[in-house]
C-alpha positions as CSV (number, residue, x, y, z in Angstrom):
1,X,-4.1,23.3,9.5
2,X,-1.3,22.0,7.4
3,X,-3.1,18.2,7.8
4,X,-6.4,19.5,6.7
5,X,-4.6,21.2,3.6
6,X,-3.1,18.5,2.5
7,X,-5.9,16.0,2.6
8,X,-8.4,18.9,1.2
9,X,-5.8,19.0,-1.6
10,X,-5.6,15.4,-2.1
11,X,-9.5,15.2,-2.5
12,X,-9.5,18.1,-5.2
13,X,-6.9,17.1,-7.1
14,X,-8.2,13.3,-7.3
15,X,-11.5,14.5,-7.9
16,X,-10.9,17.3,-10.6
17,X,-8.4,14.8,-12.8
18,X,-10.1,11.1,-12.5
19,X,-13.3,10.2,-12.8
20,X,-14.0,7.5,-10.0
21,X,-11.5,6.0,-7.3
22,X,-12.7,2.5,-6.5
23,X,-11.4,1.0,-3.7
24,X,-11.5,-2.6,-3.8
25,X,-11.4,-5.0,-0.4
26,X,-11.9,-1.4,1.9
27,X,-13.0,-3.7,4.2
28,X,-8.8,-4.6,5.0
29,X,-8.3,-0.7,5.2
30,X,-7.7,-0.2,9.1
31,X,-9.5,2.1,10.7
32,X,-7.3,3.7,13.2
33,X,-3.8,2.7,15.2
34,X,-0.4,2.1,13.9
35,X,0.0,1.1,10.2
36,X,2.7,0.4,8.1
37,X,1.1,0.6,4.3
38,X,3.2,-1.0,1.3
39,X,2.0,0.4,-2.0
40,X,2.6,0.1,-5.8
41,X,4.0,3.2,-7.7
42,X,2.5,3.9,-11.1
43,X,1.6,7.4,-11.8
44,X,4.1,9.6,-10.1
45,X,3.4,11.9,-7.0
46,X,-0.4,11.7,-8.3
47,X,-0.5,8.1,-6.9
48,X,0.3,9.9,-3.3
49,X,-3.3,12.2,-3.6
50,X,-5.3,9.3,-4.8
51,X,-4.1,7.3,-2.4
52,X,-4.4,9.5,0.2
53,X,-7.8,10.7,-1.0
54,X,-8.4,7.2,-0.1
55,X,-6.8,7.1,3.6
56,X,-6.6,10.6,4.4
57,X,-4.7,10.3,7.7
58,X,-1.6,8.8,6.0
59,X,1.7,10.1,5.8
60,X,4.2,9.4,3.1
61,X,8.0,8.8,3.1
62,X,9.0,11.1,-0.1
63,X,11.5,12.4,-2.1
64,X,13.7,15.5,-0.8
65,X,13.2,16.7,-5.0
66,X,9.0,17.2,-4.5
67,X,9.9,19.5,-1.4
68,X,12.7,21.6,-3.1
69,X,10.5,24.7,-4.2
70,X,7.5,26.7,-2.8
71,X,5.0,25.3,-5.3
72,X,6.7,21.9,-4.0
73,X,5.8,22.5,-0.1
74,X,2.1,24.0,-1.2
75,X,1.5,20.3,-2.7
76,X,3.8,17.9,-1.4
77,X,4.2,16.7,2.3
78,X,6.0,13.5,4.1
79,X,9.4,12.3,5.6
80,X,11.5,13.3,3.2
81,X,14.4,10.6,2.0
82,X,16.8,11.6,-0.9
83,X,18.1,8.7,-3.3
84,X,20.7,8.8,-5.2
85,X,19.2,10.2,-8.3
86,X,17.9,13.1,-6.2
87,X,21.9,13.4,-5.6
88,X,21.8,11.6,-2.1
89,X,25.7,11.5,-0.5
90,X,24.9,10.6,2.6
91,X,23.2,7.1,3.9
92,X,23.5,8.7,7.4
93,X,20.1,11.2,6.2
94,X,18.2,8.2,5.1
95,X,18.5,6.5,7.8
96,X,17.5,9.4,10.0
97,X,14.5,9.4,7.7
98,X,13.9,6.2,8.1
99,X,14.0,6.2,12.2
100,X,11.4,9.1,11.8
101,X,9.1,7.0,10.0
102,X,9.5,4.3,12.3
103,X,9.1,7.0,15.2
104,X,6.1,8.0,13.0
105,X,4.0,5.0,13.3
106,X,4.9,3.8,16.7
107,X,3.0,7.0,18.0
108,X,0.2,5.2,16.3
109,X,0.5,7.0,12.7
110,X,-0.5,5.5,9.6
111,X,2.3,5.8,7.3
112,X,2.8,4.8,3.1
113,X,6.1,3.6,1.9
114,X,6.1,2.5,-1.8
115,X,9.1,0.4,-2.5
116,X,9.8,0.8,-5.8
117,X,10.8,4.4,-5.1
118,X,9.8,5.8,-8.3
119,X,7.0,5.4,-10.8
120,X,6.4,3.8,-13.9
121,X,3.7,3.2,-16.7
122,X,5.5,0.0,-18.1
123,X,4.6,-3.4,-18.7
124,X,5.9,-4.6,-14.6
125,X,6.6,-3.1,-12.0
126,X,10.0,-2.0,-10.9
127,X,12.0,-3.6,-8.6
128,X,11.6,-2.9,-5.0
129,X,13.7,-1.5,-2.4
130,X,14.0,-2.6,1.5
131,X,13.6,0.6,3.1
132,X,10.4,-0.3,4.1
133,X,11.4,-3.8,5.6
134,X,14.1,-2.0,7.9
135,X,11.8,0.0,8.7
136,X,9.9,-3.0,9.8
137,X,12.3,-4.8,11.1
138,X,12.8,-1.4,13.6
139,X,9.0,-1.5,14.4
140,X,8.7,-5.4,15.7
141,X,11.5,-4.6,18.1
142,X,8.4,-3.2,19.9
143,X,6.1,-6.1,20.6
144,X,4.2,-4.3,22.7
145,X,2.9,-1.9,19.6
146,X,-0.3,-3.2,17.8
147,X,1.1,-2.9,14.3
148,X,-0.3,-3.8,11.0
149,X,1.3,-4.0,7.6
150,X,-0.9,-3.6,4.5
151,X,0.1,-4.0,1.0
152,X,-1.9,-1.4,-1.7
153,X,-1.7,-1.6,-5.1
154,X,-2.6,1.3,-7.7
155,X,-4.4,0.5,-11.6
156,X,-5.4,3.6,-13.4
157,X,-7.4,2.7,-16.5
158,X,-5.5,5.7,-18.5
159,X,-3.2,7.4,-15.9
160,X,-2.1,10.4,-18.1
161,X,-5.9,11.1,-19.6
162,X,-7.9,14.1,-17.9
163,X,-11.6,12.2,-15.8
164,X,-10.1,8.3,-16.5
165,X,-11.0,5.8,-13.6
166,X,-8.8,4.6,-11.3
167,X,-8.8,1.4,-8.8
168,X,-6.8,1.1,-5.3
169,X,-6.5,-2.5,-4.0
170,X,-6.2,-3.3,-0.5
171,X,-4.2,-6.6,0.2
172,X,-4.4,-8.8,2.9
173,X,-2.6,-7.8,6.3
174,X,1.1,-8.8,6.1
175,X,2.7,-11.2,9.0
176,X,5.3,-9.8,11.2
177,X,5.8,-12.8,13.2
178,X,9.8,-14.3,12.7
179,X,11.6,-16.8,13.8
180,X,13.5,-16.6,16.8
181,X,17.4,-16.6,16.1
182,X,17.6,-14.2,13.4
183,X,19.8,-11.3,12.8
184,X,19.0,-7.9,11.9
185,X,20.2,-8.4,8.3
186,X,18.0,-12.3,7.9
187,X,14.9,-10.2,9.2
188,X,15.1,-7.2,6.6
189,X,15.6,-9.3,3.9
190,X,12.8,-12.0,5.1
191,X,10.1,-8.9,5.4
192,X,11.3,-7.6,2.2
193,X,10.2,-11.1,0.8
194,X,6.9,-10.9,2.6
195,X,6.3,-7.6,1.2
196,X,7.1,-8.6,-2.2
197,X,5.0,-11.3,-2.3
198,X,1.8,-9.3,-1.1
199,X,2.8,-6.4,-4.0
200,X,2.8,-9.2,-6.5
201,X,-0.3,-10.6,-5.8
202,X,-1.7,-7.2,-6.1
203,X,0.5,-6.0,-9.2
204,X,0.0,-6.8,-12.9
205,X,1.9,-7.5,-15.5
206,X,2.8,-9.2,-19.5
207,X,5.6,-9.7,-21.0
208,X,5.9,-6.1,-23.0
209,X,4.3,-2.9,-23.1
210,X,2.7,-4.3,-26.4
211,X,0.7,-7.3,-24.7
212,X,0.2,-5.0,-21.7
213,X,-1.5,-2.5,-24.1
214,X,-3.9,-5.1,-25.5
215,X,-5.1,-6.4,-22.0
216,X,-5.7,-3.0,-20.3
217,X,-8.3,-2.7,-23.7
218,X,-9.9,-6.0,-22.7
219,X,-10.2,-5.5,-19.2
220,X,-11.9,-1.7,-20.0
221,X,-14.5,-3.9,-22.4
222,X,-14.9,-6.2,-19.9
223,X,-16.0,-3.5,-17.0
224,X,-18.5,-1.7,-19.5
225,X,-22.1,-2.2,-18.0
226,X,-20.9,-4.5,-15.3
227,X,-19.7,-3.5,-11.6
228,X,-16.1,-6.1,-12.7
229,X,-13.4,-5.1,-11.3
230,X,-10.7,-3.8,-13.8
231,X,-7.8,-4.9,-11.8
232,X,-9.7,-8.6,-11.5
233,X,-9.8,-8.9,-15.0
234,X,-6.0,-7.6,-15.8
235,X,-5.2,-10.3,-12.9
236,X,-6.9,-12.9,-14.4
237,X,-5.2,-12.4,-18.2
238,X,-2.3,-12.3,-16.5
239,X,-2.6,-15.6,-15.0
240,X,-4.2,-17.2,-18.1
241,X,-6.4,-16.8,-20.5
242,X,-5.5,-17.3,-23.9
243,X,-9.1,-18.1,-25.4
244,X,-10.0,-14.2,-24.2
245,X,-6.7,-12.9,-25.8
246,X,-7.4,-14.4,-29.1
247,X,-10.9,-13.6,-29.6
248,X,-9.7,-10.3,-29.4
249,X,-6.7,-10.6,-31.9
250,X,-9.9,-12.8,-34.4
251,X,-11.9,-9.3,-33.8
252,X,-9.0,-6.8,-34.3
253,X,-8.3,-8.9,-38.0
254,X,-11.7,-9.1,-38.5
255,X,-11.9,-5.1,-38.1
256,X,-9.2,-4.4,-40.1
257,X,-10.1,-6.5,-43.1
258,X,-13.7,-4.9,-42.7
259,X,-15.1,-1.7,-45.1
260,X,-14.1,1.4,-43.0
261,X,-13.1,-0.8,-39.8
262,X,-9.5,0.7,-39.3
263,X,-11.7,4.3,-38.9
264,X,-13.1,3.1,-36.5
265,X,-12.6,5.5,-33.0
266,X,-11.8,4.3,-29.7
267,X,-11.9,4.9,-26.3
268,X,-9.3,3.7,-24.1
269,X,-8.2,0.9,-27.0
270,X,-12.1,-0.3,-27.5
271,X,-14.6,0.6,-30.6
272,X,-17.7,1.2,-28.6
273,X,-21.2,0.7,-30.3
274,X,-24.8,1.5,-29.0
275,X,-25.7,-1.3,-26.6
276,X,-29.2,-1.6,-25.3
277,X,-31.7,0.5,-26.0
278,X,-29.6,2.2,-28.8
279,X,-32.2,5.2,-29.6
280,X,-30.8,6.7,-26.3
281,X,-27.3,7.1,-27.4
282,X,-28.4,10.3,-29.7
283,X,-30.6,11.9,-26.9
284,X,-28.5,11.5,-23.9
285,X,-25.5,13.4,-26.1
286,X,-27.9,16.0,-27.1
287,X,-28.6,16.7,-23.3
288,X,-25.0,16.6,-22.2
289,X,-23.1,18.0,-24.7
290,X,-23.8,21.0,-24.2
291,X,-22.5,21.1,-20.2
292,X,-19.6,20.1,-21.0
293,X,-19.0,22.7,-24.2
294,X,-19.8,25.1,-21.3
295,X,-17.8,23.9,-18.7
296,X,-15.0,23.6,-21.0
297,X,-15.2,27.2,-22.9
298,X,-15.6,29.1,-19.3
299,X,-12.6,27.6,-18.2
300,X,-10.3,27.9,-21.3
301,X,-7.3,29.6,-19.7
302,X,-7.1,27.1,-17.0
303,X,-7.3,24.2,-19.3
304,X,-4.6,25.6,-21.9
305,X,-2.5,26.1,-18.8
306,X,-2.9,22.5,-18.2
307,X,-2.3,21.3,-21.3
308,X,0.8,23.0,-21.9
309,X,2.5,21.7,-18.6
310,X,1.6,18.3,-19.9
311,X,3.4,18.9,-23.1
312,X,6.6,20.9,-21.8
313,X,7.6,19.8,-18.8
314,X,6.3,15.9,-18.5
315,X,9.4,13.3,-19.2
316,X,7.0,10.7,-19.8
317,X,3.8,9.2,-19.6
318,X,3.7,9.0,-15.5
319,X,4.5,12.8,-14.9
320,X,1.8,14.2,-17.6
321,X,-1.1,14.1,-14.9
322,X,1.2,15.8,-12.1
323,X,2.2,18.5,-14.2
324,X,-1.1,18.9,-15.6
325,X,-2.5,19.4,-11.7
326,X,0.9,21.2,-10.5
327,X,0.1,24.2,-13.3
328,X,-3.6,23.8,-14.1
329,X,-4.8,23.6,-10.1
330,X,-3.5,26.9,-9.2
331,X,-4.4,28.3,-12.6
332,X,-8.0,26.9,-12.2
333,X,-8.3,28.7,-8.4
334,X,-6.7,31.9,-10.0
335,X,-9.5,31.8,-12.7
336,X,-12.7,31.1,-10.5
337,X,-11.3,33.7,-8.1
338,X,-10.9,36.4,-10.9
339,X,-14.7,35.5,-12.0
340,X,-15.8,35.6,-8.3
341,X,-14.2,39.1,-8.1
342,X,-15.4,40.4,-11.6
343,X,-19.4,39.1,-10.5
344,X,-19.1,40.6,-6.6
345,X,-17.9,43.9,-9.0
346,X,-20.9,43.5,-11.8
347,X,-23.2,42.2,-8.8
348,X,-24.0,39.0,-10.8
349,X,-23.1,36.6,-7.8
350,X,-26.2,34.6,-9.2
351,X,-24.3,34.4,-12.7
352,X,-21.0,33.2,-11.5
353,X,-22.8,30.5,-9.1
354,X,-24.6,28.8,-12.1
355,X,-21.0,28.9,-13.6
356,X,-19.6,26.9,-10.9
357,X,-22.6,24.5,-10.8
358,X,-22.5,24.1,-14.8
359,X,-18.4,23.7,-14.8
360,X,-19.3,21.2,-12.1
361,X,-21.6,18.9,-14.2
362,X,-19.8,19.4,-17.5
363,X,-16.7,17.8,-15.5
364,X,-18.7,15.0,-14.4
365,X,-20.4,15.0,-17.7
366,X,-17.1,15.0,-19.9
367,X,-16.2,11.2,-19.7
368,X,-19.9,10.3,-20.4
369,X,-19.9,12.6,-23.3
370,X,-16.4,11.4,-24.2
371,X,-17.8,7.9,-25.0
372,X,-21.1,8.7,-26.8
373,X,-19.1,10.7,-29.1
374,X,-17.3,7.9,-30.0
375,X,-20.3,5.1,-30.0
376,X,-22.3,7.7,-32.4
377,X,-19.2,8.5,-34.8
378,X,-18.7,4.7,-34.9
379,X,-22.6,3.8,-35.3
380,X,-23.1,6.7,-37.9
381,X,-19.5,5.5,-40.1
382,X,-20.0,1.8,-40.2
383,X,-23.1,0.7,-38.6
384,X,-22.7,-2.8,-40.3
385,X,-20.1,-3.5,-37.7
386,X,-22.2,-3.0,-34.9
387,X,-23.4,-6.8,-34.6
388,X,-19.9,-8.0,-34.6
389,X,-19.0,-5.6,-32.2
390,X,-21.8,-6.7,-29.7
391,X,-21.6,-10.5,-30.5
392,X,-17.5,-10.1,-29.4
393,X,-18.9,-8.1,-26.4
394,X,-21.2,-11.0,-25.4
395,X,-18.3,-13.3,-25.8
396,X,-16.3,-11.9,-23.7
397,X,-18.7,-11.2,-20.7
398,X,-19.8,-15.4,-21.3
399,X,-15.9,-16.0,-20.8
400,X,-15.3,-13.7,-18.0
401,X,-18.5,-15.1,-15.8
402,X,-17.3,-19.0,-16.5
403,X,-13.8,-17.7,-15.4
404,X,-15.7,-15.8,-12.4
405,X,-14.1,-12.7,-12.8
């Protein structure tokens, strides 16, 4: 029972907070047997439930902290490891925890080790740890055991905003074949090399939080309308494309020298404008709108709950979702549960099931409606700019097909 909780809670919590999870290259995501996964850390703990939302038979090595309270076992389960920061004394538990992982996936589990250890929003990622080569180098002691290593990486458009979209790539499979000869030491930190070449290729990054900013906006413009992968197009302005990078510094100039242009509102770092077949814009927000007024009125205790763990207890920008789930989940259950009672009471079952299937669609609705807002607000304030707008928009799909992203 405790496997199907956890991997029904992982689904709810992915679904309820982000919009989509893409998984890019699922067709490297093994199917069955013994699995080793390598994965990026961005988000916090919430990068465990999508990613398990994702592979739902994986286990995770995890921090002894996430397990420390009852709310902490209802949400959190894995081989627990403490670190230092968690106030770790003895290496003799960690490497206990590290034999049960390896135990773990020689029985044929499929277990996710992230190697950074803990999570962060920033401009790179952080630099990784070899727990998960020793573990390795512990697995391909046994020959015999059909074993594959695949890296994951993690790109969340907006990690900390409620219904954003998020993207999990899956890597090529790592080698585990070494040269004979080696010692135990030479083969942990040869893996570890391995595996931090596959992260890299799967990671992004710029030289500050500043430049990282900036592309994260142009890869969001360059996925609008288009089936692009976000992560391909943060990959490829990381590797090179300066022609992309100032057309959108000549726009953000051009913007800010323009009547009204600094008023202009964004979503996710863009100022959006109608597209094609602009008249819809209006109509489509009329239809929607009010869904998601609905679903977002019925549920106002829930969603202040939310909101206020974001605020108070969130040390930064990679805890605000987890906190936000940890206190508005429960709170959310607790609310429908009260209306399910209060309808059974009234006898308006009816009622309360047309609340659920309206809170349902307003959810789905609320990124949609997020979007239009912004487009008409932008459209009705300074509609002058909407042919610049669309020209840059042009620009940058013309440059992103010739650099086949």
């Amino acid at each position: 029972m405790k496997i199907y909780w956890y991997r029904l809670l992982s689904y709810l919590l992915t679904a309820l907070y982000y919009h989509r999870v893409r998984v890019i290259n699922p067709q490297l995501l093994p199917g069955d047997g013994a699995v080793l996964f390598v994965a990026l850390h961005r988000n916090g703990a919430v990068d465990g439930y999508v990613y398990k939302s994702v592979i739902p038979r994986a286990n995770f090595l995890i921090s002894v902290q996430l397990r420390r309270s009852l709310l902490g076992r209802i949400f959190f389960s894995g081989v627990e490891v403490a670190r230092s920061k968690d106030g770790a004394h003895n290496q003799g538990e960690n490497d206990t925890a590290l034999q049960v992982c390896a135990n773990y996936v020689q029985q044929g589990g499929a277990l996710v080790i992230m190697p950074e250890g803990s999570s962060n929003l920033g401009h790179r990622h952080l630099p990784l740890h070899k727990g998960a080569a020793r573990i390795l180098a512990q697995l391909i002691e046994h020959p015999e055991l059909p074993l594959r290593v695949v890296p994951l990486g993690i790109h969340f458009e907006r990690a900390w905003a409620w219904q954003s979209d998020v993207e999990v790539v899956v890597g090529e499979a790592i080698s585990t074949t070494l040269p004979a000869g080696m010692t135990l030491a030479e083969q942990v930190n040869h893996l570890h090399e391995r595996i931090a070449h596959s992260l890299e290729l799967l990671a992004v990054q710029a030289d500050n939080d500043s430049q990282f900013a900036t592309r994260e906006s142009i890869a969001y413009a360059a996925t609008l309308g288009s089936q692009r992968s976000y992560f391909a197009v943060l990959k490829a302005l990381e590797q090179g494309m300066p022609e992309v990078e100032m057309m959108s510094a000549q726009l953000e100039h051009e913007l800010a020298r323009a009547p009204r242009g600094s008023q202009l509102w964004r979503h996710q770092g863009v100022p959006l404008m109608p597209m094609n077949f602009a008249w819809m814009y209006p109509l489509l927000w009329l239809l929607l709108l009010p869904l998601v007024v609905f679903s977002c009125v019925s549920n106002v205790p829930p969603l202040l709950c939310a909101w206020w763990a974001g605020k108070r207890f969130s040390d930064g920008r990679n805890t605000i979702a987890l906190w936000r789930l940890l206190v508005g989940f429960p709170c959310l259950l607790l609310w429908v549960a009260s209306l399910l009672l209060a309808a059974l009471w009234l006898h308006l079952l009816p009622l309360w099931l047309a609340y659920v299937a309206v809170s349902v669609l307003g959810l789905k609705s609320l990124r949609r409606v997020e979007k239009l807002t912004i487009t008409l607000h932008n459209w009705t304030l300074a509609p002058a700019l909407r042919q610049p707008l669309l020209r840059w928009r042009a620009e940058l799909e013309t440059l992103m097909r010739a650099s086949d992203v």
